[in-house]
DSSP file (Angstrom, degrees, kcal/mol; ACC not computed):
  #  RESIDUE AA STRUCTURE BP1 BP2  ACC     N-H-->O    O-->H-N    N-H-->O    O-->H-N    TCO  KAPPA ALPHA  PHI   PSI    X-CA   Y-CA   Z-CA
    1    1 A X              0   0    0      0, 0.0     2,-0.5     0, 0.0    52,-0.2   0.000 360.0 360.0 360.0 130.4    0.0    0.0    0.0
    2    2 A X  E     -A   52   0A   0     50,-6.9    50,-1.1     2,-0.0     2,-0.5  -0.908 360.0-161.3-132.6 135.8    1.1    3.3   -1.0
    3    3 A X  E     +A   51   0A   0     -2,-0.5     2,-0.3    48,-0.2    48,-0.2  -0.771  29.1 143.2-115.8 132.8    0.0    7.0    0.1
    4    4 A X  E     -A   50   0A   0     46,-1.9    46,-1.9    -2,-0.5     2,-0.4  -0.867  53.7 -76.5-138.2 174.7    0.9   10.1   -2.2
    5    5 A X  E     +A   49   0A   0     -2,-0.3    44,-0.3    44,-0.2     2,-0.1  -0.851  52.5 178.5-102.1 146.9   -0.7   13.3   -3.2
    6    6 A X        -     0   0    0     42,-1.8     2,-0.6    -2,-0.4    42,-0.2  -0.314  35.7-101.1-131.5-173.1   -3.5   13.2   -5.8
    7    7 A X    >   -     0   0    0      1,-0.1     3,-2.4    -2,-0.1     6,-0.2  -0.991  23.1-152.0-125.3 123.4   -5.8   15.2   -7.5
    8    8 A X  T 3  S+     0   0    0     -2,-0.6    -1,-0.1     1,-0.2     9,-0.1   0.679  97.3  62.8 -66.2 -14.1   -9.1   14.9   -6.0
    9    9 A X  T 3  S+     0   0    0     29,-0.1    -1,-0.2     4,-0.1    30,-0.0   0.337  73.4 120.3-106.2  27.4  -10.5   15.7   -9.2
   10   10 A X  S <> S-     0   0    0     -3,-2.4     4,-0.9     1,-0.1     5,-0.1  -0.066  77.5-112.6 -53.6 165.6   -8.9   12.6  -10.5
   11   11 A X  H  > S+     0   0    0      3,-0.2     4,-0.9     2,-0.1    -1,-0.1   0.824 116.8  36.7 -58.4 -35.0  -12.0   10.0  -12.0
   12   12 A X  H  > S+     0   0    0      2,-0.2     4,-1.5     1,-0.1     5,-0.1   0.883 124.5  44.5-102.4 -48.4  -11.7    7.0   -9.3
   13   13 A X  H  >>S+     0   0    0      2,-0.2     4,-3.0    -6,-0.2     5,-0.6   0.880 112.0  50.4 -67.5 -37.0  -10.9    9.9   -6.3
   14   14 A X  H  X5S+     0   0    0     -4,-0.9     4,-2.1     1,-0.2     3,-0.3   0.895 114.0  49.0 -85.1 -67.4  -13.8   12.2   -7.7
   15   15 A X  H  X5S+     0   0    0     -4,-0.9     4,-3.8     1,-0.3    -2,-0.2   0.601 113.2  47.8  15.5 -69.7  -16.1    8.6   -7.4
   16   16 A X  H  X5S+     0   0    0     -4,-1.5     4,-2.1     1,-0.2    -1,-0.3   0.983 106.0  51.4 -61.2 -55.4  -14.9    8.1   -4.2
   17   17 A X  H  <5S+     0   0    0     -4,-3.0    -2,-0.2    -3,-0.3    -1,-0.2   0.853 108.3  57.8 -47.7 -31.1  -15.5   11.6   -2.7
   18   18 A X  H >X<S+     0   0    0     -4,-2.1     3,-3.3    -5,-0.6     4,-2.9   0.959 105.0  50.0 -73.3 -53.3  -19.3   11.4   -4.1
   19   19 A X  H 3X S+     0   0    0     -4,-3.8     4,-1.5     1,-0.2    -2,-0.2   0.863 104.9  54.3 -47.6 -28.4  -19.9    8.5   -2.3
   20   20 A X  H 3< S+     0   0    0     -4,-2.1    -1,-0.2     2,-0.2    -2,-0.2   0.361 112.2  44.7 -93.8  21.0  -18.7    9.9    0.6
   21   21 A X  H X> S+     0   0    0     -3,-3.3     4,-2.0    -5,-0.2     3,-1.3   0.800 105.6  59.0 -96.5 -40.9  -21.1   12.9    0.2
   22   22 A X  H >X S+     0   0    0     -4,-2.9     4,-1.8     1,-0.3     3,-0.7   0.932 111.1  43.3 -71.3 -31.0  -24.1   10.9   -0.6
   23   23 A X  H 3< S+     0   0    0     -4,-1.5    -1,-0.3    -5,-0.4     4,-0.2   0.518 114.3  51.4-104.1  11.5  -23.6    9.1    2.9
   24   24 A X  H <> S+     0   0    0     -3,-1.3     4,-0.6     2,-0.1    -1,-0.3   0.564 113.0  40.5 -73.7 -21.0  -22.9   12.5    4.7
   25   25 A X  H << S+     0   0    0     -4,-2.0     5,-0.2    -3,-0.7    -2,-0.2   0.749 123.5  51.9-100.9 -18.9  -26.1   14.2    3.2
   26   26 A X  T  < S+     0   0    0     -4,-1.8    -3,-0.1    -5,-0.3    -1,-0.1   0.828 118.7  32.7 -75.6 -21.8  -27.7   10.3    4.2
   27   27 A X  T  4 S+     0   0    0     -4,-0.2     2,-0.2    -5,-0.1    -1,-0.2   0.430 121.5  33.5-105.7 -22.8  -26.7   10.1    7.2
   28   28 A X  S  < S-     0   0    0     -4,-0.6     2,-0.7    -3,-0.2     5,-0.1  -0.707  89.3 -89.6-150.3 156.5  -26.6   13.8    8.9
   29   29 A X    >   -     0   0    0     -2,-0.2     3,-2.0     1,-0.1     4,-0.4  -0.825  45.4-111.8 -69.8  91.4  -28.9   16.7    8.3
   30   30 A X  G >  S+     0   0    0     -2,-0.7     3,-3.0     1,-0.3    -1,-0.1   0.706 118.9  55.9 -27.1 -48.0  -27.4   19.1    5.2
   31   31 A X  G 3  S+     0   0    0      1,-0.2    -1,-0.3    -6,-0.1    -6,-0.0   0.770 105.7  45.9 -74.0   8.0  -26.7   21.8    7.6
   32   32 A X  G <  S+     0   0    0     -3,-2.0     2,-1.2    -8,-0.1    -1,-0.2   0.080  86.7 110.9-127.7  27.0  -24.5   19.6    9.9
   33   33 A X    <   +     0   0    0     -3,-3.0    -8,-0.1    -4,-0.4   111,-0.0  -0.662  33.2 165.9 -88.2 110.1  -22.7   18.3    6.6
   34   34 A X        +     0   0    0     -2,-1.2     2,-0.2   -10,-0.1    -1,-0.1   0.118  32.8 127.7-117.7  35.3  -19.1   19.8    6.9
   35   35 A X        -     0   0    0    -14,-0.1     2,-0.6    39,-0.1   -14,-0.0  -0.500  58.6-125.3 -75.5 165.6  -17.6   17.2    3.8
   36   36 A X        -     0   0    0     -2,-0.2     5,-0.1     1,-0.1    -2,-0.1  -0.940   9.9-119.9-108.9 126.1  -15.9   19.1    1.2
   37   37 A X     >  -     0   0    0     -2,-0.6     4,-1.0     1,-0.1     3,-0.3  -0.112  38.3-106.1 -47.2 156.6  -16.7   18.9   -2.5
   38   38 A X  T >4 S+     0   0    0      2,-0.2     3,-1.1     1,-0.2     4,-0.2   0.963 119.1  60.4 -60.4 -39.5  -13.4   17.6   -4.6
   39   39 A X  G >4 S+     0   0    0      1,-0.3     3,-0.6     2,-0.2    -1,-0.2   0.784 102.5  42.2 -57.6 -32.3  -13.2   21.1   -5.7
   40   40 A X  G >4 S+     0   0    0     -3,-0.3     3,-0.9     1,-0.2    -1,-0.3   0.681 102.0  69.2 -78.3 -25.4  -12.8   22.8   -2.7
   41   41 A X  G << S+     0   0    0     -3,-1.1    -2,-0.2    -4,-1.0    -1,-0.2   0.144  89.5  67.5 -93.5  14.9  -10.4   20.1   -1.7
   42   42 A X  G <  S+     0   0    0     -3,-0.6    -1,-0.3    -4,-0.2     2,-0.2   0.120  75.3 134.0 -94.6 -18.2   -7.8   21.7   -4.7
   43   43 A X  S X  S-     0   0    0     -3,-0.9     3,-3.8     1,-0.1    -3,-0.1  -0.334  74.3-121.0 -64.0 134.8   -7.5   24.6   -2.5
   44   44 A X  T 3  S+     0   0    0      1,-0.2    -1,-0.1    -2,-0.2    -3,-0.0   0.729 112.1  59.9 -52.5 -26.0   -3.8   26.1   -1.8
   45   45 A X  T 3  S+     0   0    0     19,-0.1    20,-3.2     2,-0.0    -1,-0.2   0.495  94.9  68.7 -23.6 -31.1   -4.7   25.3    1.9
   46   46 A X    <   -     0   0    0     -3,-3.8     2,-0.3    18,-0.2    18,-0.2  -0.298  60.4-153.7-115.4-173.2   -5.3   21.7    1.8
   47   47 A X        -     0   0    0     16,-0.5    16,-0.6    -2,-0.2     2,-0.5  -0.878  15.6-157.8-168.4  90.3   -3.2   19.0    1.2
   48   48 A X  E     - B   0  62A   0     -2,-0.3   -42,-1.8   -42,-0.2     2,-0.3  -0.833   5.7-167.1-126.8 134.5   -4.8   15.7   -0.3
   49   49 A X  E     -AB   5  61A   0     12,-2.0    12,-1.8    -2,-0.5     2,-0.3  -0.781   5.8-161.6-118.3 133.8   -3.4   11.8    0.0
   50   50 A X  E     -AB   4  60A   0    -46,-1.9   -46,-1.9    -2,-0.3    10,-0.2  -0.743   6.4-155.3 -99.1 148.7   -4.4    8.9   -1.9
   51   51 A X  E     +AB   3  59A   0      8,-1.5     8,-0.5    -2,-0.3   -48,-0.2  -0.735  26.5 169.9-120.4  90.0   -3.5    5.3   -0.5
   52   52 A X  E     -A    2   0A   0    -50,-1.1   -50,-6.9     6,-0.2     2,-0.3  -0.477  31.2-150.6 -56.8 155.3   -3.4    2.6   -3.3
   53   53 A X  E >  S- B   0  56A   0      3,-1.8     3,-1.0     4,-0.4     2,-0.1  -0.784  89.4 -16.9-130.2 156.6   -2.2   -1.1   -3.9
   54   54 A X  T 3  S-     0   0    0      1,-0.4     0, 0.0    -2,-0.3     0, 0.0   0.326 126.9 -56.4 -23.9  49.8   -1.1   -1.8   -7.4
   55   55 A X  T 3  S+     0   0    0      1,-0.2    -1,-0.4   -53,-0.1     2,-0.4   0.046 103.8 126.2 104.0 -11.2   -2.8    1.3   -8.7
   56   56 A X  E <   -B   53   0A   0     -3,-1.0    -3,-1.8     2,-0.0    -1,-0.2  -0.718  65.9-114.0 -85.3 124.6   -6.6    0.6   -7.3
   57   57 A X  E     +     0   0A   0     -2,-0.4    -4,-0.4    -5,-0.2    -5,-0.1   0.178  44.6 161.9 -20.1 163.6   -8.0    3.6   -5.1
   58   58 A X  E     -     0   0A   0     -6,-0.1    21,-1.5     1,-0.1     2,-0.4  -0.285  57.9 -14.0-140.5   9.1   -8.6    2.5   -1.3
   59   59 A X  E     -BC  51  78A   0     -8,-0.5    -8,-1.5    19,-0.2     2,-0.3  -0.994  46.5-146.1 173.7-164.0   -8.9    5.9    0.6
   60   60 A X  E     +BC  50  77A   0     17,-1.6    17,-0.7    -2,-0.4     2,-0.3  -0.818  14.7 170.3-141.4 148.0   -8.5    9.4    0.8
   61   61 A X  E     -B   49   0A   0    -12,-1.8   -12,-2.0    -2,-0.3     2,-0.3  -0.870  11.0-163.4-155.2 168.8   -7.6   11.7    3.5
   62   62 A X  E     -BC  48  74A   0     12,-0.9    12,-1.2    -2,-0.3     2,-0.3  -0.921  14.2-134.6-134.5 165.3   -6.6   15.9    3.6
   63   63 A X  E     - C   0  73A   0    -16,-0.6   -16,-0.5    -2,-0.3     2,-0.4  -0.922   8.5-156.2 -87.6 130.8   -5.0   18.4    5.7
   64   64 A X  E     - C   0  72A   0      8,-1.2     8,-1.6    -2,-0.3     2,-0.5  -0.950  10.8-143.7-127.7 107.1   -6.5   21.3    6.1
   65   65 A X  E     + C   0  71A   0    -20,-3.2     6,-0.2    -2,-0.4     3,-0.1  -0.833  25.2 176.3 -83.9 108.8   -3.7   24.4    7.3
   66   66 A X  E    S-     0   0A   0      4,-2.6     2,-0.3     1,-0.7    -1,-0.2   0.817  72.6 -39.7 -84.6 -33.5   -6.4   26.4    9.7
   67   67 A X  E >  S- C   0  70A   0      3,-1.7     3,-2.8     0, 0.0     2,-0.8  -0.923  84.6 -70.5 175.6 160.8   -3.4   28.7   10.6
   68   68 A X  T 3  S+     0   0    0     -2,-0.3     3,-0.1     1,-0.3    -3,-0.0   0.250 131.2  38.8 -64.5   5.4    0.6   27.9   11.3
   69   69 A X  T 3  S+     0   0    0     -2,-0.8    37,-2.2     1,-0.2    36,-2.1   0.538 114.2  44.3-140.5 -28.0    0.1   26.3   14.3
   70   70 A X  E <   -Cd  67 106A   0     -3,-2.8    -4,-2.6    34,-0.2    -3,-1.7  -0.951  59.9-168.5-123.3 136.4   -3.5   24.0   14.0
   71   71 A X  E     -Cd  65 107A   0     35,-0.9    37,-1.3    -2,-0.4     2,-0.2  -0.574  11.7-136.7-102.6-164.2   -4.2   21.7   11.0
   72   72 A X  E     -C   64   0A   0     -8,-1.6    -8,-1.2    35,-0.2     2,-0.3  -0.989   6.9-134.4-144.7 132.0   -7.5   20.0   10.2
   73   73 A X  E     +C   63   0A   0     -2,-0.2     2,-0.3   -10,-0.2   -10,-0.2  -0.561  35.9 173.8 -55.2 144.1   -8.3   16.5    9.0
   74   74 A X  E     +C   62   0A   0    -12,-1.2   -12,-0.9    -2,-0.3   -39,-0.1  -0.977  48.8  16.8-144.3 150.1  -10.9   16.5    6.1
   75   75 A X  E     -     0   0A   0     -2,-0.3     2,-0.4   -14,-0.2    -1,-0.1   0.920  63.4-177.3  59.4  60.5  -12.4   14.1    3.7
   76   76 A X  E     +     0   0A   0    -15,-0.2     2,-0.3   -56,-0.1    -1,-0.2  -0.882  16.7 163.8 -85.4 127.3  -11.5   10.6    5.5
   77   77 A X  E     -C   60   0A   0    -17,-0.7   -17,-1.6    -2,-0.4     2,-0.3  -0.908  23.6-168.5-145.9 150.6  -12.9    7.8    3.1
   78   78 A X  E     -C   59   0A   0     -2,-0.3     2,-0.5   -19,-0.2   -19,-0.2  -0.910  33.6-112.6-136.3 151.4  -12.1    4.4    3.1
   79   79 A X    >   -     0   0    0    -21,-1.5     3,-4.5    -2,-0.3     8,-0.1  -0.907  21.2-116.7-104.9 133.2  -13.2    2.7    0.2
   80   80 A X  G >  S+     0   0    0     -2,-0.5     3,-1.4     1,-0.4    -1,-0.2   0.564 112.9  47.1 -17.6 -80.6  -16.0   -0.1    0.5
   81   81 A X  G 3  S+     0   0    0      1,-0.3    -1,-0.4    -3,-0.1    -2,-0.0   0.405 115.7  53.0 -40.6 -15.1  -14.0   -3.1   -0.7
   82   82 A X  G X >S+     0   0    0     -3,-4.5     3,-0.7   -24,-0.1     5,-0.6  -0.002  73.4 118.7-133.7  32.9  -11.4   -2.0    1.7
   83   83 A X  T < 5S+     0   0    0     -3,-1.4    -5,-0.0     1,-0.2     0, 0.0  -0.484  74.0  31.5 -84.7 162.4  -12.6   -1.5    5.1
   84   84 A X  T 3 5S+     0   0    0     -2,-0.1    -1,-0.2     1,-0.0    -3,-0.0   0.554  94.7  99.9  97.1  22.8  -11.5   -3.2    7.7
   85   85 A X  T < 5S-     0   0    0     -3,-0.7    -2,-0.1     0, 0.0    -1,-0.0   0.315  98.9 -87.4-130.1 -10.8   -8.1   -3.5    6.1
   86   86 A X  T >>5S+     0   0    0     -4,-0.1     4,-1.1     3,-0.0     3,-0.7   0.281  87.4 124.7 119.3 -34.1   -5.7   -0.7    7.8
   87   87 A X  H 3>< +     0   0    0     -5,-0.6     4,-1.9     1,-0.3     5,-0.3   0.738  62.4  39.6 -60.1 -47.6   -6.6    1.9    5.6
   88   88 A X  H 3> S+     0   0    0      1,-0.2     4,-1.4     2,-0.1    -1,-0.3   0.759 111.1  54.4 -84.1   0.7   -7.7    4.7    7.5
   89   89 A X  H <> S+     0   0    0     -3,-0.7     4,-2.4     2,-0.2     5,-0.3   0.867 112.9  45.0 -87.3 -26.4   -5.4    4.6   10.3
   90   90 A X  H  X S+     0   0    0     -4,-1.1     4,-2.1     2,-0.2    -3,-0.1   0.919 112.8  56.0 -43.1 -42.5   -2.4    4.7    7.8
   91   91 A X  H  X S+     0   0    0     -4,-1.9     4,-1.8     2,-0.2    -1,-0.2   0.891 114.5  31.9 -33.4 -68.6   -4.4    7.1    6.4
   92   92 A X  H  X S+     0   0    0     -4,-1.4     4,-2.0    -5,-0.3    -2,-0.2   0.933 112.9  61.8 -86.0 -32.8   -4.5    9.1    9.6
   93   93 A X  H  X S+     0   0    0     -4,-2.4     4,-1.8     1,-0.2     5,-0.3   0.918 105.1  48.7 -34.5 -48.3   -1.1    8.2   10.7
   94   94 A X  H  X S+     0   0    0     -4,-2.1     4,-1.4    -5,-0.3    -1,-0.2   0.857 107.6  53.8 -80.2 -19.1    0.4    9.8    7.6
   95   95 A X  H  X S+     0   0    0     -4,-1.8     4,-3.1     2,-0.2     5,-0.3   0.970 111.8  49.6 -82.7 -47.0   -1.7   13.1    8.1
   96   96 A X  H  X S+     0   0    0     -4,-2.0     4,-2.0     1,-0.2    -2,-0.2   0.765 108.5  45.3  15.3 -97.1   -0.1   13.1   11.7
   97   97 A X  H  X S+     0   0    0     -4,-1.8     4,-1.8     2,-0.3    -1,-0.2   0.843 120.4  45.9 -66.5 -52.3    3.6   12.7   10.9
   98   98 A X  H  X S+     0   0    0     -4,-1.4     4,-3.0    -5,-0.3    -1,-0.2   0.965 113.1  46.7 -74.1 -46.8    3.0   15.4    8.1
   99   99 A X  H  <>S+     0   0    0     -4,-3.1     5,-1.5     1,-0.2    -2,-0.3   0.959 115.4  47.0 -62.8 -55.3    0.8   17.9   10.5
  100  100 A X  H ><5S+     0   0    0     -4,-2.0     3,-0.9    -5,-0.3    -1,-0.2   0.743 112.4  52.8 -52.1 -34.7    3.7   17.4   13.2
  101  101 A X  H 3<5S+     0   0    0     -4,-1.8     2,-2.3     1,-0.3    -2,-0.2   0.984 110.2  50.0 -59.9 -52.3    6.8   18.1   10.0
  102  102 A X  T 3<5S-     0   0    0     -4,-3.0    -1,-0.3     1,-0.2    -2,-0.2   0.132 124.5-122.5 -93.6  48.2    5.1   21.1    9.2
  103  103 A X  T < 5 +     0   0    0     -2,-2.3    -3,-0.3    -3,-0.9    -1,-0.2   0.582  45.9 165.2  43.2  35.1    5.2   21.9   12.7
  104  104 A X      < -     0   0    0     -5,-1.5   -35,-0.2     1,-0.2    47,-0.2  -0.514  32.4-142.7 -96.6 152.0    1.7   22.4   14.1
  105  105 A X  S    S+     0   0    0    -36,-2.1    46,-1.0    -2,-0.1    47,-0.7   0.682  81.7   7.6 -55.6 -37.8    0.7   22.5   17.7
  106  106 A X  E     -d   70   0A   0    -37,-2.2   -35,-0.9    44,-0.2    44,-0.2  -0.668  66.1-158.0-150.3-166.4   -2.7   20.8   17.7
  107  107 A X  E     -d   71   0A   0     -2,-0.3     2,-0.5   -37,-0.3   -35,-0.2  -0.485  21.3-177.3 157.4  90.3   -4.6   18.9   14.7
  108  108 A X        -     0   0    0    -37,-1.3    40,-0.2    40,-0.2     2,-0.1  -0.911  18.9-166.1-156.5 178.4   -7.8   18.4   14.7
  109  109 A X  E     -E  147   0B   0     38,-0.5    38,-1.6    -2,-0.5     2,-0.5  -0.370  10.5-144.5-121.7 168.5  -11.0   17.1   13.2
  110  110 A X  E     +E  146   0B   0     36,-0.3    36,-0.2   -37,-0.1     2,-0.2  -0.983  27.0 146.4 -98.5 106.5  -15.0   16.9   12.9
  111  111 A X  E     -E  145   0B   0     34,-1.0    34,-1.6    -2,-0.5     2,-0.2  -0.672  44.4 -67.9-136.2-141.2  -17.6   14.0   12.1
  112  112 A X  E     -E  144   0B   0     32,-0.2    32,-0.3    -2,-0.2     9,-0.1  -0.428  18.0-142.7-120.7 162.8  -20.6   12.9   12.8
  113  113 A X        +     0   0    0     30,-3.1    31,-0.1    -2,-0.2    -1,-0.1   0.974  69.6 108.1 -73.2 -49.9  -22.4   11.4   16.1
  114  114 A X  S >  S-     0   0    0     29,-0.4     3,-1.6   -87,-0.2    -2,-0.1   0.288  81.2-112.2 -15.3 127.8  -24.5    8.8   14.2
  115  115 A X  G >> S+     0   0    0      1,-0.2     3,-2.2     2,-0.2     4,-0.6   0.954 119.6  64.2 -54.7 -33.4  -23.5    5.3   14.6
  116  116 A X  G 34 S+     0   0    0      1,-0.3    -1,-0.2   -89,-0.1    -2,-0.1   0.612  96.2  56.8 -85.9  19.6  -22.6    5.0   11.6
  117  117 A X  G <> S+     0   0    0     -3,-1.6     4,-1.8     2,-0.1    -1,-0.3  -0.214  85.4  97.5 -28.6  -7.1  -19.9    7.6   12.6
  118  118 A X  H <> S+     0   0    0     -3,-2.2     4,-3.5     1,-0.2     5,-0.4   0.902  76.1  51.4-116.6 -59.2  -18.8    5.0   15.5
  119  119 A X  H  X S+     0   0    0     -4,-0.6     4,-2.6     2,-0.2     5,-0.4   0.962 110.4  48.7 -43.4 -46.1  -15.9    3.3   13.8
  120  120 A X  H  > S+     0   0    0      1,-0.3     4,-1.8     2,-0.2    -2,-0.2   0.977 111.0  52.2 -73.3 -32.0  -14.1    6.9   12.8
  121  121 A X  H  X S+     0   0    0     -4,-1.8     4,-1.4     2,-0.2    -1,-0.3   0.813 108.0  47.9 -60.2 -24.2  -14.6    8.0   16.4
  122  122 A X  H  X S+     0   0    0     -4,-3.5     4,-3.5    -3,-0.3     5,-0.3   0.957 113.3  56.0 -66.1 -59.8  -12.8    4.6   17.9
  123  123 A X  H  X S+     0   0    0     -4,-2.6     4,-1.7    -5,-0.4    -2,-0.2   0.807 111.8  39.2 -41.3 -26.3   -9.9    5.5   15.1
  124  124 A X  H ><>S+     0   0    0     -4,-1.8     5,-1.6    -5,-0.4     3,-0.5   0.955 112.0  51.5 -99.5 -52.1   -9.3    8.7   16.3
  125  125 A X  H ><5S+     0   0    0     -4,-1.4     3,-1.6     1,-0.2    -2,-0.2   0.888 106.5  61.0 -26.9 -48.5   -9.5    8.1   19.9
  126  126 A X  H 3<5S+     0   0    0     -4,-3.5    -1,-0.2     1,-0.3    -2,-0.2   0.956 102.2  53.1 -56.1 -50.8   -7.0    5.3   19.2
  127  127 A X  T <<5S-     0   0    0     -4,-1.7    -1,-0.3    -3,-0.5    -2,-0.2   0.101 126.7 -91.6 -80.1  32.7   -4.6    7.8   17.9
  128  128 A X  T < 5S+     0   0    0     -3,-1.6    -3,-0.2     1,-0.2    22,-0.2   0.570  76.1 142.7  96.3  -6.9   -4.4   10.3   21.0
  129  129 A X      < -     0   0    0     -5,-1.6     2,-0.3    20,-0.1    20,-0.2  -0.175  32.3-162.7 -86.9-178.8   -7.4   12.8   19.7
  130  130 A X  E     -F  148   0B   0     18,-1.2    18,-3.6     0, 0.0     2,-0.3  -0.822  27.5 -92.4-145.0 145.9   -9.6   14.1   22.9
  131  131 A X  E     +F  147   0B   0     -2,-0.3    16,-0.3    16,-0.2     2,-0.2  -0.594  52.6 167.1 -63.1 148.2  -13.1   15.7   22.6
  132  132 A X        -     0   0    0     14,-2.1     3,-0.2    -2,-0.3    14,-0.1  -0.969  32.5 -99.9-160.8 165.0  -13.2   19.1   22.4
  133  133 A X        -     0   0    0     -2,-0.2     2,-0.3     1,-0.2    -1,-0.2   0.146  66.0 -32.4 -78.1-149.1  -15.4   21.8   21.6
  134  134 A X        -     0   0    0      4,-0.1     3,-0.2    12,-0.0    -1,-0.2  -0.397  53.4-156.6  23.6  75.4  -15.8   23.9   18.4
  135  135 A X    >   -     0   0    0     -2,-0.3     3,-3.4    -3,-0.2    -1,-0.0  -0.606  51.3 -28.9 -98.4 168.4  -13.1   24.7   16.2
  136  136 A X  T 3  S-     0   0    0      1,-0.3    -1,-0.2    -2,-0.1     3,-0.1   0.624 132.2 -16.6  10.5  69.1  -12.4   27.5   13.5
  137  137 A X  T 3  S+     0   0    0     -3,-0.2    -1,-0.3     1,-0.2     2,-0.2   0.569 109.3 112.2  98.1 -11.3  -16.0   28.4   12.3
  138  138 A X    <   -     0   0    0     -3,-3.4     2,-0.3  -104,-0.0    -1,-0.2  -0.501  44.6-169.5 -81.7 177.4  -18.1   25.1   13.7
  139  139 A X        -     0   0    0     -2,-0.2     5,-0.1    -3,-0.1    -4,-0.0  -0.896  37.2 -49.5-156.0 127.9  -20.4   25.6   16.4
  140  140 A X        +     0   0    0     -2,-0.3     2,-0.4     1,-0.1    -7,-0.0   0.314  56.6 164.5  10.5  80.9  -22.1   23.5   18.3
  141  141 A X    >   -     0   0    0      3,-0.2     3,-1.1  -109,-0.0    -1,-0.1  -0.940  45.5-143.3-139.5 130.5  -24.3   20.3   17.0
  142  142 A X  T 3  S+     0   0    0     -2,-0.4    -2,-0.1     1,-0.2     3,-0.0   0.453 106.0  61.4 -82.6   5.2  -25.5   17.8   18.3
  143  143 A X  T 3  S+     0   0    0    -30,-0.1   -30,-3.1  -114,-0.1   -29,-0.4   0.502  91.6  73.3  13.1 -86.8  -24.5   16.4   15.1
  144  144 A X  E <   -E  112   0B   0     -3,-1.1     2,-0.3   -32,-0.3   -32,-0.2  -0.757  58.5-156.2-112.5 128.3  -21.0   16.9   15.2
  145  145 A X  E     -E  111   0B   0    -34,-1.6   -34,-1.0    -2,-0.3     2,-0.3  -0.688  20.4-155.9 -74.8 140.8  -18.1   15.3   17.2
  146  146 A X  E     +E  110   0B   0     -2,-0.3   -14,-2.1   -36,-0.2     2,-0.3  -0.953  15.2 178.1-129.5 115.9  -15.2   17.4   17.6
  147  147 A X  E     +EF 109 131B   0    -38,-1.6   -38,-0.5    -2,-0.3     2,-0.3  -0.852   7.2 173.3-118.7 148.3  -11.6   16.2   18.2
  148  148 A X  E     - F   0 130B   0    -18,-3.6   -18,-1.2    -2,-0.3     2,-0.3  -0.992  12.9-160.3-166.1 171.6   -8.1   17.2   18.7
  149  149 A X        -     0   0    0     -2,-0.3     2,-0.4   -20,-0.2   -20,-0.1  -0.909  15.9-133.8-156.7 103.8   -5.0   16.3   19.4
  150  150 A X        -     0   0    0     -2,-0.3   -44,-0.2   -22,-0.2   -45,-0.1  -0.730  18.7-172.3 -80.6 135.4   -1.5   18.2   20.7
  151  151 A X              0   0    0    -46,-1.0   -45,-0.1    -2,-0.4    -1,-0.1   0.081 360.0 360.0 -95.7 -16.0    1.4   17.3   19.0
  152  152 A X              0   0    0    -47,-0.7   -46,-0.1   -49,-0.0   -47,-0.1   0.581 360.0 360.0-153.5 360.0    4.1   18.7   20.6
């Protein structure tokens, strides 16, 4: 398995990233959907990682620069065929180790409450992230999970 940076508006990445809209808008209310279109995820801000095996898709992940000191996870997808395989904690392991090069203080993320929300909240708990309130422009939802994590 190998993780680079991609173009979210690749064919097999822009695939994956719809799916993972249609089961944020299925799953959550539209106004407590905080996924990113692929297009917004081309922004000089962001940061976006493919993981592949012998060239076939099986997740996704971004960093998000909120400001020199905090990043943000975005857009964690795993791909059907390839749950339950490793892929999103390599996934989030490599946004980690990269948010920690570029030096940041804290790193952290948003999803959803729902159960079927329940797996990414064990994953991030597993890596060190804490509840917390509100970050950069969310607000409260009952919704919304909020996590974070100091780094140094």
């Amino acid at each position: 398995m190998l993780i680079g940076t991609d173009d979210p508006l690749r064919a097999d990445v822009l695939q994956l990233l719809e799916d993972h809209l249609v089961d944020m808008y299925a799953t959550s209310p539209a106004e407590s959907v905080h996924a990113l279109d692929p297009t917004a995820l081309t922004g000089p801000e962001l940061t976006f990682w493919t993981l592949r095996e012998d060239g076939t898709l099986l997740g996704a992940a971004a960093l998000k620069e909120i400001d020199p000191t905090h990043g943000e996870v975005k857009s964690m997808r795993t791909a059907p065929a390839a749950r339950r395989r490793g892929v999103a904690g390599r996934l989030l392991d490599h946004v980690v180790a990269e948010a920690e090069a570029r030096g940041y203080q804290r790193l952290s993320l948003e999803t959803g409450t729902q159960d079927f929300f329940a797996p990414a909240r064990e994953l991030y708990r597993s890596r060190g992230f804490e509840s917390c309130g509100p970050f950069e422009g969310y607000v409260e939802d009952p919704h919304s999970a909020f996590f974070t994590r100091r780094l140094f």
